[in-house]
C-alpha positions as CSV (number, residue, x, y, z in Angstrom):
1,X,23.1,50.0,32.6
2,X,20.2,49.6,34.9
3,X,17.5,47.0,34.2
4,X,14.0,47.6,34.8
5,X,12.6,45.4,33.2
6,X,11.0,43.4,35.9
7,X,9.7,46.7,37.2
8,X,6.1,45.5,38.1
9,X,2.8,47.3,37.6
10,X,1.5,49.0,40.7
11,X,-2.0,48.6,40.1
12,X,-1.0,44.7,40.2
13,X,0.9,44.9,43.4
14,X,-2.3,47.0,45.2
15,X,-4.9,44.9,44.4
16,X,-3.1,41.9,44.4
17,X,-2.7,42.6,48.2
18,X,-6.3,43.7,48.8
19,X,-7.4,40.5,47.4
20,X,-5.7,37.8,49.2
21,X,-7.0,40.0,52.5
22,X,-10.7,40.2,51.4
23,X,-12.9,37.9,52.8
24,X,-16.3,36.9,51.1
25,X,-19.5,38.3,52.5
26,X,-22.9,36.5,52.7
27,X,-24.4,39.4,52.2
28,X,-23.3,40.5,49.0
29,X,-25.0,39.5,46.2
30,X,-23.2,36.5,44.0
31,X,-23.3,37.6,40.2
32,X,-24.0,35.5,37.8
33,X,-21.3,33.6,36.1
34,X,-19.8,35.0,32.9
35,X,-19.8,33.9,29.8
36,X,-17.3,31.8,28.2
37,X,-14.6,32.8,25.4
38,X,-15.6,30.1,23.4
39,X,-19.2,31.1,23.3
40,X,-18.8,34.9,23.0
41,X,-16.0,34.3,20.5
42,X,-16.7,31.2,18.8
43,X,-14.5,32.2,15.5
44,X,-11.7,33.6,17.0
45,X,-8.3,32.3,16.3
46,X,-7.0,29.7,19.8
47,X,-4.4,27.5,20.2
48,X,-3.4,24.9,22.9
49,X,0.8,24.5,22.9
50,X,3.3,22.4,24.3
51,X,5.4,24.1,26.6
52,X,8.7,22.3,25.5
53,X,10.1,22.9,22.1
54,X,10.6,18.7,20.4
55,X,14.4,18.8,21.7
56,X,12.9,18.7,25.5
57,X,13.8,22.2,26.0
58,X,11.6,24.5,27.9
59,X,10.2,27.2,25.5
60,X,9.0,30.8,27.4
61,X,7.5,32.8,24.6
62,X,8.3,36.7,23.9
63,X,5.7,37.0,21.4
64,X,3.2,35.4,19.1
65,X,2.8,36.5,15.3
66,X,-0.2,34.7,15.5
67,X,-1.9,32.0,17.5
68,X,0.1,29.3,16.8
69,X,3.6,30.6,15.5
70,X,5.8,32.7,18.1
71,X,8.7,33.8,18.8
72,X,10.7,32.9,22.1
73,X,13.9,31.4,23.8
74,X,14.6,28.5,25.1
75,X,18.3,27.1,26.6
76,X,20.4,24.8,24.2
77,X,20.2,21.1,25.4
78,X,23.5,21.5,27.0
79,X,22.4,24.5,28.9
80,X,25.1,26.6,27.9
81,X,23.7,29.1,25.4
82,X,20.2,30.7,24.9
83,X,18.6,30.7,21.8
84,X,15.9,32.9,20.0
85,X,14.0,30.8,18.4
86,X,10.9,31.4,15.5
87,X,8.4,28.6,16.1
88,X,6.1,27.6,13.7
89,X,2.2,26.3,13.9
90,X,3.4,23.0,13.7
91,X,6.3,23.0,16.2
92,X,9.4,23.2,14.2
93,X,11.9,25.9,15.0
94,X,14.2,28.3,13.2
95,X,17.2,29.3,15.5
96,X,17.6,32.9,15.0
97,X,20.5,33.8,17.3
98,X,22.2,32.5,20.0
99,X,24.4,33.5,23.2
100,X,26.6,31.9,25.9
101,X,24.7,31.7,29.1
102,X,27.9,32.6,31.1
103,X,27.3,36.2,29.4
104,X,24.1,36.7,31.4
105,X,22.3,37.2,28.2
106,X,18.4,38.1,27.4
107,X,16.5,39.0,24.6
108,X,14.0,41.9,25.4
109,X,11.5,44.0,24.7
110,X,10.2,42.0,21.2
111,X,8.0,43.8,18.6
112,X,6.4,43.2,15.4
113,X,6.2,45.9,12.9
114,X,4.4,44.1,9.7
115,X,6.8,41.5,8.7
116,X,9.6,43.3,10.5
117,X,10.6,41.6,14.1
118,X,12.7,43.9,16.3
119,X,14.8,43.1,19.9
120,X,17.2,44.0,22.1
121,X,20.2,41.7,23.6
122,X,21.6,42.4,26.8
123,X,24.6,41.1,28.1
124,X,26.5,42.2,31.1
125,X,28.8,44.0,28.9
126,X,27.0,45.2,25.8
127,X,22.9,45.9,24.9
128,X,22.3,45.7,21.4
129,X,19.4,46.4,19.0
130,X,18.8,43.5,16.3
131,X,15.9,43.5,13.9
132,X,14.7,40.1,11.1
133,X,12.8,40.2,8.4
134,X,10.3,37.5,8.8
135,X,9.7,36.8,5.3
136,X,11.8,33.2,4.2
137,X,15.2,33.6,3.9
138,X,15.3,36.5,6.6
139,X,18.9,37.1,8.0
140,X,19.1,38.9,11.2
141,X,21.1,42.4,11.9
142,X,22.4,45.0,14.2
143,X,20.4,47.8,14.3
144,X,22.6,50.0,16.7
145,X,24.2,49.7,19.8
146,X,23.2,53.0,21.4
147,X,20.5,52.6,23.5
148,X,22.1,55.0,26.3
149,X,20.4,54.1,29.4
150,X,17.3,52.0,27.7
151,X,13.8,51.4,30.8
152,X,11.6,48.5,29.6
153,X,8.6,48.3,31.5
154,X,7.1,45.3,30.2
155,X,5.0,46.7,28.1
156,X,4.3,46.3,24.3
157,X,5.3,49.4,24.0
158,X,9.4,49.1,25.2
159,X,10.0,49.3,21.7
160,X,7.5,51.1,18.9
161,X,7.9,51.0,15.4
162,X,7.0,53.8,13.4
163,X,7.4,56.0,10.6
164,X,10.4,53.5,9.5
165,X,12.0,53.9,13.0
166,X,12.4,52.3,15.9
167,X,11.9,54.3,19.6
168,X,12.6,53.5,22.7
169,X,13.1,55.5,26.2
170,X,16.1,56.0,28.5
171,X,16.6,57.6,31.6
172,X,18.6,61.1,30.7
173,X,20.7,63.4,33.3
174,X,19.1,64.2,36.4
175,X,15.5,63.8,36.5
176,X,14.9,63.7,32.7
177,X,13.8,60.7,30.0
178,X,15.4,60.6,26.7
179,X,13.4,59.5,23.6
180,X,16.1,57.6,21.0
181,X,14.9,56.6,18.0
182,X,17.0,55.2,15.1
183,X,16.0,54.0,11.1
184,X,15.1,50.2,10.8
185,X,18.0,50.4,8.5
186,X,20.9,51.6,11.1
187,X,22.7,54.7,11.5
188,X,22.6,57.4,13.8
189,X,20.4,57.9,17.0
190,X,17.8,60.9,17.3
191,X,17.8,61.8,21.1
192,X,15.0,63.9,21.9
193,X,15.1,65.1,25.9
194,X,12.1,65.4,28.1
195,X,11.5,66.3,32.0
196,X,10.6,64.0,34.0
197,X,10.4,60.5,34.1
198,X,8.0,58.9,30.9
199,X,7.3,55.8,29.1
200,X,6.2,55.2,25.4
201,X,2.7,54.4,24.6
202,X,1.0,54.0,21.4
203,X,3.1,56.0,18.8
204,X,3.3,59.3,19.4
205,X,2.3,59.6,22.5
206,X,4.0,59.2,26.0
207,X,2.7,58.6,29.4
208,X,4.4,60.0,32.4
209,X,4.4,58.2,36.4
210,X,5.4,54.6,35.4
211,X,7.1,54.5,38.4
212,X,5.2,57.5,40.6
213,X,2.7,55.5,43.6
214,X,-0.4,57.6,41.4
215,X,0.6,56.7,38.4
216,X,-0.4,59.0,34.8
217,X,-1.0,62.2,35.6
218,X,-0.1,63.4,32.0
219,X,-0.2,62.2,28.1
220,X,2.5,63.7,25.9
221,X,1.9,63.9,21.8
222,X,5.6,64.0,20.7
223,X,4.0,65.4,17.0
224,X,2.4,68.2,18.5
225,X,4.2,68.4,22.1
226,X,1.0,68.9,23.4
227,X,0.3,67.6,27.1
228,X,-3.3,65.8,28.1
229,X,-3.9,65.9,31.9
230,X,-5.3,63.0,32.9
231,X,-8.7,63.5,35.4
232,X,-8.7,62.5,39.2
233,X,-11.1,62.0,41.2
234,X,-9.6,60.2,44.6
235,X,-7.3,58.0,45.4
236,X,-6.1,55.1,42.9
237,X,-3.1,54.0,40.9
238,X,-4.1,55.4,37.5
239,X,-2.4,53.6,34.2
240,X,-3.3,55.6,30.5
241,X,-3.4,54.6,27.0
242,X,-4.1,57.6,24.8
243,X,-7.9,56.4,24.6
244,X,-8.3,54.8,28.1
245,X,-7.4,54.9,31.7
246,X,-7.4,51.4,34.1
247,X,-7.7,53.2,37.7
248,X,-7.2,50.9,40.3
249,X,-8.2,52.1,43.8
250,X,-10.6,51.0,46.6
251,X,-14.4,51.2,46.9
252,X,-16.6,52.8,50.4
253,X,-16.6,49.4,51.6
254,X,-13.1,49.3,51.7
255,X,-13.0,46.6,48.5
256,X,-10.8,46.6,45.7
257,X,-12.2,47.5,42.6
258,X,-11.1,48.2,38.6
259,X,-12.3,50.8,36.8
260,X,-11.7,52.2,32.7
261,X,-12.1,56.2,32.1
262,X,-11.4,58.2,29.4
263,X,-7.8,60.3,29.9
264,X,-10.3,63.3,30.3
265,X,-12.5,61.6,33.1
266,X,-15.6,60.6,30.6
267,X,-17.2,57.3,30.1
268,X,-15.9,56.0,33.3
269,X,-16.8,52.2,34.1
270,X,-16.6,49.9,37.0
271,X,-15.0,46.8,35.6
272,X,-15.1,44.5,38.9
273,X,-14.5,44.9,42.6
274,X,-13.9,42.6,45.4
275,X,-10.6,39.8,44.6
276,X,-10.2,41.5,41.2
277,X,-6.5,42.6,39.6
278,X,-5.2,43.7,36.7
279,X,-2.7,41.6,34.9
280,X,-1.3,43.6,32.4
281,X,1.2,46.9,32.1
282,X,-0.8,47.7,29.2
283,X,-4.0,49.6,29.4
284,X,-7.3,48.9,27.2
285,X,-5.0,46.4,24.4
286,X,-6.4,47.2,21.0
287,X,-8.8,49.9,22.5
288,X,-11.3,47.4,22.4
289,X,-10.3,45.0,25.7
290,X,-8.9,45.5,29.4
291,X,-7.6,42.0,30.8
292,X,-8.3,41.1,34.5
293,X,-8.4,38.1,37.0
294,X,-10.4,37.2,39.9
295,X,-9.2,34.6,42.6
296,X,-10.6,31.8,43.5
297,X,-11.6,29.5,46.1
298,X,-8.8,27.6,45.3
299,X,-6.4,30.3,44.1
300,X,-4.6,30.1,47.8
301,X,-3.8,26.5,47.3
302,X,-2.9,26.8,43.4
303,X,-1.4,30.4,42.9
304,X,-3.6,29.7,39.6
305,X,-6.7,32.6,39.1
306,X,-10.2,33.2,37.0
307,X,-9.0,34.8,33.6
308,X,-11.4,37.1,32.1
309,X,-11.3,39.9,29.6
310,X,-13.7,43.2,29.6
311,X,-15.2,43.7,26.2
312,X,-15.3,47.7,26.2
313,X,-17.7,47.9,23.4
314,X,-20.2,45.6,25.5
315,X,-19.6,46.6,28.7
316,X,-19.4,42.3,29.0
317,X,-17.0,40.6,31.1
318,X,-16.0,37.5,29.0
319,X,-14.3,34.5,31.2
320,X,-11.4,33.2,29.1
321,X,-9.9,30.8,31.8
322,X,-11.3,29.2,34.8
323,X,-7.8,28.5,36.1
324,X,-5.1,30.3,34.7
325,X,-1.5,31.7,35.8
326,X,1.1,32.9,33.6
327,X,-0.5,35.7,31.7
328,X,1.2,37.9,28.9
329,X,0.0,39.4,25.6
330,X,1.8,41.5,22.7
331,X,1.0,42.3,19.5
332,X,-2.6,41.1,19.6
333,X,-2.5,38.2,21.0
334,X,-2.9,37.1,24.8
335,X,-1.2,33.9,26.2
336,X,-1.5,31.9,29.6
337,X,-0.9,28.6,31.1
338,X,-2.9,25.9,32.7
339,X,-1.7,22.9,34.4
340,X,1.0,23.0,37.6
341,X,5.1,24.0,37.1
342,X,6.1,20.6,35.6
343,X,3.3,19.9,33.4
344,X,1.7,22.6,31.8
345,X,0.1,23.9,29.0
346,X,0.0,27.6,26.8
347,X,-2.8,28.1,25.5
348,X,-3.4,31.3,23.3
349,X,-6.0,33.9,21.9
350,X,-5.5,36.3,19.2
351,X,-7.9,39.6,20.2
352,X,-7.2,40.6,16.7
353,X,-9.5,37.9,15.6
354,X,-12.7,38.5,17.9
C-alpha cells in the first residue's frame, strides 16, 4: 500500500524556503513584540513533560486527551517491539498494544471521539483499524482490516469519527478518491467513490488539492454533495477548512507572507509576512486559532523558531514559545519542544481551554 503519511504541507515547504532567503531590512519598521501565552491566557490548561517515559524510553506523542495525559509510542527497553502506550498526568503508563519492530510497524492517524480512541497499525504486510474505550478497564479491538488504499496526510482529520462511524480516504482507480467508512463496532465497509484526488476535513466535508502545487480549489459536503469553490485572487498555496482558508503566497515586495480568508474570499486577513510559516496541515484548529512561527536570529544556528498562535476573534498574534521546534496538535491540544535533541522538554497547551 502506499504511505503518505509523511506527505508534507506545501504552504510549509514555500515559505519555509522564502524565509531562510529573506534578509532583514533597516527600513522596515520593527513591530512590537507580542504578547505572551501566559498573559493572554493566564487560565488555560499547560503542562511541561519529560520526554522519556520512567523506563528511559523515549516517548513521541500521537495525541493528548488533555494537557497532561496522552497517548503515544515509545520502543520496549530491548528495542525490539513498539508499544502504544496511554500515559497518564502523573507519568505512569498503560501498554495498550504492542508489535515486533522487525515488522516495520507504526501506529497512525490517532483520533478521539468522546471517550472512544481510534488507530490504524501498519505493518509491511497488513494495515489494520483498532479502536479502545478509554474508560477503566478498556480492552482494545479490530475494527476492520479494509482500508483499501488508505492517504494520511497528517492531519487530524486522517481519521473522523462520526455518526457512530469511522471515515477515512483512499486513493480509488485511476484518478479517483474513495471515502470508506465503517461502524465503531466492526462490520462491513461503505465505499463511497469521488473524482479526483480529496482529503477529509471536518465531518462532512472534504477538501480537494492536498497534493495539487495551489492547493483547495473546492469544498465537498458529502450530506448534501454540494461543491464550495474556494476564491482566488493570485498566486498562493491555498489550504481550506470549511470556515477558513490559510493562503500562503508572496507579497509586492517579494516577501513571504500568511494570510486567513473565508472559503468564499470574505474577511480576508494578513496574519504575518517576512520569515513567517505555517506549521500545521490543519487550517484555523477549532475555528478560533491559525498556528505560525517566525525565525529567529538564532534559528540558523538552532533549527529551533518563535512559536505563536493567531487569535481569529482578536485579530492578536499571541507568542506561545520564544524557542520552539517540534510542533504538532490534535484534538485540541497543541504540543512542542524546547531544549536541543538529547535533552529536551514537551511542553503542552490545550486551545480548548483558552
Amino acid at each position: 500500500m502506499a504511505d503518505v503519511r509523511r506527505w508534507g504541507s506545501l504552504g510549509v515547504a514555500l515559505l519555509a524556503a522564502a524565509a531562510m532567503l529573506a534578509e532583514p531590512s533597516a527600513a522596515r519598521r520593527t513591530p512590537a513584540p507580542p504578547v505572551t501565552a501566559r498573559a493572554a491566557w493566564p487560565h488555560a490548561q499547560r503542562a511541561a513533560l519529560p520526554a522519556t517515559l520512567a523506563d528511559g524510553a523515549g516517548y513521541e506523542p500521537a495525541v493528548f486527551l488533555d494537557a497532561s495525559r496522552s497517548v503515544g509510542t515509545a520502543l520496549t527497553t530491548d528495542g525490539h517491539a513498539v508499544r502504544l502506550v496511554l500515559r497518564a498526568g502523573d507519568g505512569s503508563v498503560r501498554v495498550l498494544r504492542e508489535l515486533p519492530v522487525r515488522q516495520g510497524a507504526s501506529f497512525d492517524a490517532p483520533t478521539v471521539a468522546g471517550q472512544t480512541l481510534v488507530w490504524v497499525e501498519t505493518t509491511r504486510s497488513d494495515e489494520q483499524m483498532w479502536a479502545l474505550d478509554l474508560s477503566p478497564g478498556g480492552v482494545p479491538r479490530r475494527v476492520t482490516g479494509d482500508l483499501g488504499d488508505a492517504r494520511f496526510y497528517q492531519s487530524q482529520y486522517d481519521l473522523v469519527v462520526a455518526g457512530g462511524r469511522v471515515h477515512w480516504v483512499a486513493a480509488g482507480t485511476g484518478d479517483t478518491t474513495e471515502v470508506r467508512s465503517v461502524r465503531l463496532a466492526g462490520g462491513q465497509v461503505d465505499v463511497r467513490t469521488q473524482p479526483g484526488t480529496w482529503s477529509l476535513a471536518a465531518w462532512p466535508w472534504l477538501a480537494d488539492g492536498v497534493t495539487a502545487a495551489g492547493g483547495t480549489t473546492r469544498l465537498r459536503n458529502l450530506s448534501t454533495g454540494r461543491d464550495r469553490v474556494v476564491a482566488r485572487h493570485g498566486r498562493g498555496v491555498i489550504a481550506c477548512s470549511p470556515l477558513w482558508c490559510r493562503v500562503v503566497s508572496f507579497n509586492p515586495d517579494g516577501d513571504p507572507q500568511l494570510e486567513l480568508m473565508r472559503p468564499g474570499g470574505a474577511d480576508r486577513r494578513k496574519i504575518g509576512t517576512g520569515t513567517v510559516s505555517n506549521v500545521l496541515t490543519d487550517t484555523a484548529v477549532l475555528d478560533r486559532f491559525e498556528v505560525f512561527s517566525r525565525l529567529t536570529g538564532n534559528s540558523d544556528l538552532t533549527g529551533h523558531f518563535q512559536l505563536l498562535v493567531y487569535e481569529i476573534a482578536t485579530r492578536t498574534s499571541i507568542e506561545i514559545s520564544p524557542d520552539a521546534t517540534d510542533v504538532s496538535y490534535r484534538n485540541g491540544v497543541l504540543w512542542w519542544s524546547t531544549g536541543n535533541q538529547d535533552d529536551f522538554i514537551r511542553h503542552t497547551l490545550d486551545l480548548r481551554t483558552v
